[in-house]
N, C-alpha and C positions, 0 to 999 in steps of 0.2 A: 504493500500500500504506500510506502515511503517514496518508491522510485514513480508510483501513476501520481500520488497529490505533488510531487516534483514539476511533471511533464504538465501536471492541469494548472499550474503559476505558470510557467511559461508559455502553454496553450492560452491565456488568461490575460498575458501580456501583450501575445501577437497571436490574435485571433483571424487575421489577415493570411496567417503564415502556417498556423498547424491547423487539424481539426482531430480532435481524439482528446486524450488517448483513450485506444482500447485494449484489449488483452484479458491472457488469464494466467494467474499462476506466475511462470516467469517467461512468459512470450508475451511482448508488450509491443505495438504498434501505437503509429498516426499520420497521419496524412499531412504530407508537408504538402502547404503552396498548391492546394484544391487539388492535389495529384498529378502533377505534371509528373509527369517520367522521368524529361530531361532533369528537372528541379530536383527531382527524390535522388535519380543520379549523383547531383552535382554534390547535394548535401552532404552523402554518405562518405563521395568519396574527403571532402573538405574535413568531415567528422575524422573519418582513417589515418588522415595525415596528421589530427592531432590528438591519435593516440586513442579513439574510440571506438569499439569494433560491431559496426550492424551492420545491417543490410537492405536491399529494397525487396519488396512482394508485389503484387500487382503489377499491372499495368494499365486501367483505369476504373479506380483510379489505384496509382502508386503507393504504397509505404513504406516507412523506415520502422521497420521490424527487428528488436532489440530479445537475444535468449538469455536472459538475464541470471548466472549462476549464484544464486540467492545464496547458497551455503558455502562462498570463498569469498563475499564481497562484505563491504560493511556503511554503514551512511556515509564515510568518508569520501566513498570511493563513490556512491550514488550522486553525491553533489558535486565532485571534481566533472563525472560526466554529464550531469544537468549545467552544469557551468559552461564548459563547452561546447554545447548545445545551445544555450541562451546565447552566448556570444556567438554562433556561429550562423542560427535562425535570422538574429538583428542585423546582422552585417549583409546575409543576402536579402532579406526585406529590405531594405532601405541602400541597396547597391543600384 
């Protein structure tokens, strides 16, 4: 629940930019940027480069789909990648 009320502040902030999240358990989605492909592409790989590791699903609409291993992680590590994620969703919104 730590990592979805994370994703729903920053869904919260730039509702322009995500729509979600959803998921169960430790597979967590959301739709970046109404689903563009390209978009959900661009994010992931921008996320990759700085060290956080998802993926895309769909194709429309697109998601960045996170397998979250709940039993080797801890809030520390939840907020390092909500953080880079927040930074990373506002700089392509607003590019």
């Amino acid at each position: 629940h730590y990592f979805i009320d994370r994703l729903t502040a920053i869904q919260q902030r730039h509702p322009e930019a995500i729509d979600g999240p959803f998921g169960f358990g430790g597979m967590i989605a959301f739709t970046p940027f109404g689903g563009n492909p390209k978009k959900a592409a661009q994010l992931v790989r921008e996320l990759f480069d700085a060290g956080v590791m998802c993926f895309t699903g769909g194709h429309q609409p697109a998601r960045v789909r996170f397998l979250v291993p709940y039993g080797a992680i801890g809030y520390k590590d939840i907020d390092a990648v909500t953080e880079i994620l927040k930074q990373t969703i506002h700089r392509m919104a607003n590019a």
